[in-house]
C-alpha positions in Angstrom: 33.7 148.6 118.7 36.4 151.4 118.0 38.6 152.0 120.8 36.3 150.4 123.7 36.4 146.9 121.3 37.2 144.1 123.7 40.0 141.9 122.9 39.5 137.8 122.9 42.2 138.0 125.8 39.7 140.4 127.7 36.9 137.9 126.8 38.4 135.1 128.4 39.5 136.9 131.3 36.0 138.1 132.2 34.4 135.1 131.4 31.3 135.0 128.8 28.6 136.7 130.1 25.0 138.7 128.2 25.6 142.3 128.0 22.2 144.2 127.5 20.8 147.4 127.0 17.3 149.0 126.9 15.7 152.2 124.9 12.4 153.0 127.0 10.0 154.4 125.2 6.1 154.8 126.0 5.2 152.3 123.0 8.1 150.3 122.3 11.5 149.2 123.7 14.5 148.7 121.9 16.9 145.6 123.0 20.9 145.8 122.3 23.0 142.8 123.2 26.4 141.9 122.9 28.6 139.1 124.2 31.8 141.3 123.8 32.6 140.4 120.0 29.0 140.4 118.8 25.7 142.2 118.4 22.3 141.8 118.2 19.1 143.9 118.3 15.4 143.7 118.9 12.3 145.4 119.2 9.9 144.8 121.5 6.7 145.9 122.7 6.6 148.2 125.9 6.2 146.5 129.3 5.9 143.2 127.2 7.7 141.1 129.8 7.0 137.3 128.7 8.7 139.3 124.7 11.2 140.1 126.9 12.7 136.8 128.3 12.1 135.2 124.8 14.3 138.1 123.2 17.0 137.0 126.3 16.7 133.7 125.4 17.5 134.1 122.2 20.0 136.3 122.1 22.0 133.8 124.1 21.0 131.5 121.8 22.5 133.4 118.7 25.8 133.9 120.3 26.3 130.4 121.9 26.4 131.0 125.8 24.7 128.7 128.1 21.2 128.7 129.8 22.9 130.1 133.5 25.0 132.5 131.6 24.9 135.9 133.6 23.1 138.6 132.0 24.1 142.2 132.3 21.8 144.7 131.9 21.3 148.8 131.7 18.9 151.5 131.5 18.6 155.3 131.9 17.0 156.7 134.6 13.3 158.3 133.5 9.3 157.8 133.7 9.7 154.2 133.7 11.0 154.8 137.5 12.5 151.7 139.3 9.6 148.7 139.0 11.6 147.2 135.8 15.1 147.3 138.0 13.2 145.6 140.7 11.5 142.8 138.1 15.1 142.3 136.3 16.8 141.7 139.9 13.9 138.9 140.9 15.1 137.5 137.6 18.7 137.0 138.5 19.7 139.8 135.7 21.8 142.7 137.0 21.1 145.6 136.1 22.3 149.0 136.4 20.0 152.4 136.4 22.0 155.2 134.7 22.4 158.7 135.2 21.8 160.1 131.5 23.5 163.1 131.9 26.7 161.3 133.2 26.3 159.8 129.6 29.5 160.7 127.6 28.4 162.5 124.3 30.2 163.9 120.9 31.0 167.3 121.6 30.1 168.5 117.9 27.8 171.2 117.0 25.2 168.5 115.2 25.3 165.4 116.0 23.3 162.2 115.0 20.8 160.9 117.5 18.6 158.1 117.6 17.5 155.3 119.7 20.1 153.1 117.8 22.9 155.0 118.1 21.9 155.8 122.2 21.6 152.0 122.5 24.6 151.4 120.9 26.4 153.8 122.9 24.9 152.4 126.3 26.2 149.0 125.7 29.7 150.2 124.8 29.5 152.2 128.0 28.4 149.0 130.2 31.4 146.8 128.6 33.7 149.3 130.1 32.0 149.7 133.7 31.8 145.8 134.0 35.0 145.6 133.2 36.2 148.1 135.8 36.3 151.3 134.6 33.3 152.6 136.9 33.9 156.4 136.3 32.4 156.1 132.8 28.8 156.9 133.6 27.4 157.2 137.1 25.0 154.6 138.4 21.8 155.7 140.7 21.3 154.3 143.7 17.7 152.6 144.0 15.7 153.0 147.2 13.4 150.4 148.8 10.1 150.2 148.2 9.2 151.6 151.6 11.5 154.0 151.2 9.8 155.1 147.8 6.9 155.2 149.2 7.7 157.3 152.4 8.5 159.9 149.7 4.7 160.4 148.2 3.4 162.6 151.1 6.2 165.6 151.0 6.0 165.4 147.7 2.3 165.4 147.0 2.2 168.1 149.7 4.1 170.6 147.5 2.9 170.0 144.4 -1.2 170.9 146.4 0.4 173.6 147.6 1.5 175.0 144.1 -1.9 174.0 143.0 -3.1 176.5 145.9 -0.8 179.3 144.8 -2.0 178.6 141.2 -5.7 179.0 142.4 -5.1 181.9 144.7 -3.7 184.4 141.5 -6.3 183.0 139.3 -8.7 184.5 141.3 -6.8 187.5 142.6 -6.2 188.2 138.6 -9.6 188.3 138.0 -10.4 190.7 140.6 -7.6 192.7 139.9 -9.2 193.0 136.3 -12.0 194.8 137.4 -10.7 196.7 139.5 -11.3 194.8 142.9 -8.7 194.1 145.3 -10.3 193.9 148.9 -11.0 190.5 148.6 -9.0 187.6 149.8 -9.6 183.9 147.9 -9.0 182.5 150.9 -12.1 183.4 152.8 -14.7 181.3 153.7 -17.7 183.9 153.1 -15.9 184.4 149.7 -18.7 183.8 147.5 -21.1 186.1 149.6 -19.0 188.7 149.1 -18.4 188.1 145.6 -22.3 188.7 145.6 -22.1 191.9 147.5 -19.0 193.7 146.0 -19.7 196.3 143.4 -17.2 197.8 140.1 -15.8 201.0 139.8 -18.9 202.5 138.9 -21.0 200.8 141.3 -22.5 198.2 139.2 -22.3 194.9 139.9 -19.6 192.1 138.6 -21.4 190.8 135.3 -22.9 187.5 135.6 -19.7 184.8 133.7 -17.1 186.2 136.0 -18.6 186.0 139.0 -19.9 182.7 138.1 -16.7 181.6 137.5 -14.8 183.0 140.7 -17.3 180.9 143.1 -16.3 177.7 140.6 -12.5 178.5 141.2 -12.7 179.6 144.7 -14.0 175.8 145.5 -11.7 174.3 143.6 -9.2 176.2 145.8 -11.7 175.1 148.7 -11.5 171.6 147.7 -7.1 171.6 147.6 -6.7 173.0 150.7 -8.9 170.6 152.7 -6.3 168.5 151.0 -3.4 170.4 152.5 -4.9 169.8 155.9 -5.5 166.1 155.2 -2.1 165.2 154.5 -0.7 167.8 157.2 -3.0 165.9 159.8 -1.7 162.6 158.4 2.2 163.8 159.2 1.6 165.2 162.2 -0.4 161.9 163.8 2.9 159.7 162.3 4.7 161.7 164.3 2.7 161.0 167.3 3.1 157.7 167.1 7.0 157.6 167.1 9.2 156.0 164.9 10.7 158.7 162.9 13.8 159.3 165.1 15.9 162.0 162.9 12.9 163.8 162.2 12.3 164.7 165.7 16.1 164.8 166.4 16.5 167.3 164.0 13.4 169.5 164.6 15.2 169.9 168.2 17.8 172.4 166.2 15.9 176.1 166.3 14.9 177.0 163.0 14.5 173.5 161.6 10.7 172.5 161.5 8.5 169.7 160.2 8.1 170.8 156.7 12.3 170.8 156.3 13.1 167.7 158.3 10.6 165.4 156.8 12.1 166.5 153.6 15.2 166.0 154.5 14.7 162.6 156.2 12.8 161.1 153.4 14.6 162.5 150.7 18.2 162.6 151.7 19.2 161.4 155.2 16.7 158.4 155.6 18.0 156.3 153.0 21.3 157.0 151.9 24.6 156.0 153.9 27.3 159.0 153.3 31.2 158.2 154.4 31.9 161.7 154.8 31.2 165.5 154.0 32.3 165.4 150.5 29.2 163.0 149.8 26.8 165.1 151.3 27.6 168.3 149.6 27.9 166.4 145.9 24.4 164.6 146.6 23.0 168.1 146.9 24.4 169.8 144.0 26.1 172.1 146.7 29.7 171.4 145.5 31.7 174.0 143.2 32.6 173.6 139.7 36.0 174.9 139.0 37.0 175.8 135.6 41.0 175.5 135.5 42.4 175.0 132.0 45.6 177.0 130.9 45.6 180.5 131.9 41.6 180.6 132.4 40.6 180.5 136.0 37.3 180.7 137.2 34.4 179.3 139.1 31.0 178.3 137.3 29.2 178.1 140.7 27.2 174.8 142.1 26.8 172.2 139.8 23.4 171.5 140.8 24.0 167.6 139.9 21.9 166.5 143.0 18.5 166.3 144.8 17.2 169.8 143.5 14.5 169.1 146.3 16.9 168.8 148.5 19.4 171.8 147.8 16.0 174.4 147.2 15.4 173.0 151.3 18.8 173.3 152.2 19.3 177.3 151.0 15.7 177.7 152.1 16.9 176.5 155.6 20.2 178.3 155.9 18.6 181.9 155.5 16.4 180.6 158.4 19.3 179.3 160.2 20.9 182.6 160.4 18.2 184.2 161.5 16.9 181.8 164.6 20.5 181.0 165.2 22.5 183.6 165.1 24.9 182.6 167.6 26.2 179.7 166.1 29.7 179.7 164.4 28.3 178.9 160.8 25.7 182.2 161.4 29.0 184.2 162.8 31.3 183.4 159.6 28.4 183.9 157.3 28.6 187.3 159.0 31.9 188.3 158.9 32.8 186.9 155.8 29.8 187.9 153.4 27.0 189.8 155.6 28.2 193.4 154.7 29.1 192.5 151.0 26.0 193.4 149.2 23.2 191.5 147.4 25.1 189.5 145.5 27.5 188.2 148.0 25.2 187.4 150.1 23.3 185.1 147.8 27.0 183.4 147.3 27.3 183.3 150.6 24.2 181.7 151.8 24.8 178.6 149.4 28.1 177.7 151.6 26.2 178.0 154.5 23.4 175.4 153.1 26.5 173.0 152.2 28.2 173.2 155.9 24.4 173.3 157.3 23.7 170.0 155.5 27.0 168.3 156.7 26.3 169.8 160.0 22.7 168.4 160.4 24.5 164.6 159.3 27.3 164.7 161.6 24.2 165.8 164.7 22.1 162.8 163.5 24.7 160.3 163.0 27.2 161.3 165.4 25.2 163.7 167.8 27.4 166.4 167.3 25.8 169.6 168.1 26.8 172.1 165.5 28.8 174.5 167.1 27.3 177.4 169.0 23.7 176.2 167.7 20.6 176.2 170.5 19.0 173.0 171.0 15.6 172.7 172.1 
């Protein structure tokens, strides 16, 4: 296997052990095994479980191991989620969920690539993290199944709301077209006044388009009684107690219920960080130095984190500086970047969401109060 082929010394020392890797696709999945000195591929259909344990079975067969020999096993990170990660650990297989773009690649202007040679190159880059080099991809951490689930209602909240924006210009667009502008989608007399309003020239709105603003006005209608659904639903688990760091945070000023739900279920809630340096790098807040020779120069955040997460954060810190502006983070935000135009202050407000961010973790797990902040 070029430079990462394993030696019969290295085999020995690691003992023998089933080294697999999967190609997901929506119809079929591609199988790559290897023992360490040979290889062996399949193709099976996808989801085809009972295919899958025969294929497992047989591969150990082909290469001589024995019935309880330890199978090894990757995949990247995609559609298929975490169900599969979850079947292959009832099994007794380990498997690891990849990062694809920690994935290593050639650096050429064209390069080959097909499910093969991906396979290929995601068994050669499990061989080398089982055998200790764990900096050659990076491995994504799987949450719970209650902890997966706690995610649906934030997120299903933003994407209605999208779907409200998306409804709102529709119909503001057609208005606008004919020169009409006084009325709001949002009413609930909408469609008697779509009746009553008249065109430039006094006539009234031809027949199709007003037919079809009453059909998208309730289709707007219909998602924001969906809205208030779910926001009812948040607010009565709240009522009922149990989610401690949301209410803990929402005691800082300037951090409501929309922001600390997010944060709690996407960030905080399930993940264990030893210090700051995790925090910021989860969040794609970190800087990305480029230092080679005489070129010096920063590339800004590297944005490798929970985008839902960082959008919140930076959302948050313009909020924070606002509500709190007496707190040291607000004051050095101030001093340092308030009076240096547009463009500094954008920069500016990113380091804020970072040391916010590490500030809110150190309150919940520590219950230090960020400096200078009001607590309610």
């Amino acid at each position: 296997m070029n430079k990462s082929q394993v030696t019969e010394r290295q085999v020995n020392t690691e003992g023998r052990k089933l080294y697999m890797a999967f190609e997901l696709a929506d119809k079929e999945w591609k199988l790559f095994f290897t023992d360490g000195s040979k290889e062996r591929s399949r193709s099976i259909g996808a989801g085809d479980l009972v295919r899958l344990e025969v294929e497992i079975q047989k591969a150990k067969d082909r290469f001589g191991l024995k019935e309880q020999t330890q199978v090894i096993s990757c995949y990247e990170a995609g559609r298929d989620g975490f169900w599969l990660h979850r079947y292959l650990k009832e099994k007794g297989i380990k498997n690891f969920i990849v990062d694809p773009s920690s994935i290593e690649v050639d650096r050429r202007k064209r390069r080959a690539k097909t499910d093969r040679i991906d396979g290929k190159k995601l068994l050669r880059l499990l061989l080398r993290y089982s055998w200790g080099e764990k900096k050659a991809w990076r491995v994504v951490r799987v949450p719970g199944v209650e902890e997966e689930d706690g995610r649906h209602l934030h997120r299903e909240l933003g994407t209605l709301k999208g779907e409200r924006t998306m409804h709102s210009n529709r119909i503001r667009s057609f208005l606008k077209l004919h020169g009409i502008s006084e009325v709001q989608p949002l009413r609930g007399d909408f469609e008697q006044c779509v009746e009553g309003i008249r065109l430039w020239d006094g006539r009234e709105v031809p027949g199709e388009v007003k037919e079809r603003l009453k059909r998208e006005h309730r289709r707007l209608m219909m998602v924001q009684e969906q809205i208030r659904e779910l926001e009812r639903k948040r607010k009565e688990i709240l009522e009922e107690g149990g989610e401690r760091h949301i209410e803990q945070m929402m005691r800082l000023r300037g951090i409501g219920i929309e922001s600390s739900w997010k944060f709690e279920k996407e960030f905080f809630g399930w993940r264990k960080f030893q210090n700051r340096r995790e925090v910021g790098a989860l969040a794609g807040l970190t800087p990305t130095p480029y230092d080679s020779g005489e070129s010096r120069r920063e590339q800004g955040i590297n944005k490798a984190g929970n985008r839902r997460v960082r959008s919140m954060a930076i959302e948050i810190a313009w909020i924070w500086i606002r509500y709190q502006p007496g707190s040291k983070l607000s004051q050095w935000f101030k001093e340092r970047y308030a009076q240096g135009g547009k463009r500094m202050r954008r920069i500016g407000i990113v380091a804020v969401a970072r040391r916010l961010l590490i500030d809110v973790w150190r309150f919940l797990e520590h219950g230090v109060i960020p400096e200078g902040a009001i607590v309610e």
